[in-house]
N, C-alpha and C positions, 0 to 999 in steps of 0.2 A: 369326184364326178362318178354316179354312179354307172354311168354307158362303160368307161373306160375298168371298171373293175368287173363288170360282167364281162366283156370282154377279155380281160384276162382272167379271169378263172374259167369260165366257158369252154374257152379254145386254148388255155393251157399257154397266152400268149406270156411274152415280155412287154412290160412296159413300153419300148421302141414300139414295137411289134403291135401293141393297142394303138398308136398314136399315128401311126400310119394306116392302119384298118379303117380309122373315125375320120381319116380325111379321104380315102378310097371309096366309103359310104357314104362322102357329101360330095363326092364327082369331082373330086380334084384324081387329077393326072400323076404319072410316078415322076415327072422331074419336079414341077411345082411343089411336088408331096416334098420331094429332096431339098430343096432350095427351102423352103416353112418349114422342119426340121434340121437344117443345118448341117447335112450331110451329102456327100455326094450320091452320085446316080446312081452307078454299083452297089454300092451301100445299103441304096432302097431295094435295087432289086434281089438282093443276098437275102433280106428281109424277109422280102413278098413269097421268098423261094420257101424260105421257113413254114411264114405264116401260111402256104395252100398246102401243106406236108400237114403242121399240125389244124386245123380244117378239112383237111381233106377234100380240097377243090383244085385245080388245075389251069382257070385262068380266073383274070380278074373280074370277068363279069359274075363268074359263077362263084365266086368270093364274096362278091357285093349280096348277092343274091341270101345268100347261106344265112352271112351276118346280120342281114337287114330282119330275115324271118324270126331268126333267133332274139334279134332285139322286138321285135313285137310282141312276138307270145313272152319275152317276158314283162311285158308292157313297159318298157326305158324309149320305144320309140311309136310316135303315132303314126295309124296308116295315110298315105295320102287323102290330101281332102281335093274329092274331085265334085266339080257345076257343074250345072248345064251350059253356063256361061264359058267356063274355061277346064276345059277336061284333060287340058295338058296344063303344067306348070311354064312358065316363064324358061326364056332358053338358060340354061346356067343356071339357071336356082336348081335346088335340092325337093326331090317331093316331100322327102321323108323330114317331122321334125324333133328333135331329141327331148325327150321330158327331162328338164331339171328339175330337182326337189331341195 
């Protein structure tokens, strides 16, 4: 997947460390993240502590932020698609959506 290897070469991540960024970037929550990776809670957040150390961000919204810009410009993810009809996304969906190739 190429989100997950920019990802880790980018930010210098671990594999872990990627796989929890890509679901922090589609609005999942840090137990949910824990529970869909197979780890306790602590665990995620021993992680997260990593992953805003190598990022250089300090909470998770400014994480999401960071990652999200980084996967644009290097076009792995497209900008949201905003109408006139619906300028917000749906509650629980994701704006953002990952390019596979």
């Amino acid at each position: 997947m190429p989100q997950m290897t920019f990802l880790k070469d980018r930010f210098d991540l671990t594999p872990a460390e990627a796989r929890l960024v890509a679901r922090l970037i589609a609005g999942e929550s840090l137990r949910p993240c824990a529970n869909a990776l197979g780890i306790k809670y602590q665990t995620v957040r021993t992680c997260l502590k990593s992953v805003f150390q190598k990022t250089k961000t300090h909470r998770q919204a400014e994480l999401v932020l960071v990652v999200i810009r980084a996967l644009e410009e290097a076009k792995l993810l497209s900008p949201p698609a905003v109408t006139a009809a619906s300028p917000n996304p749906p509650a629980g969906s994701s704006a953002h959506t990952f390019i596979t190739t």
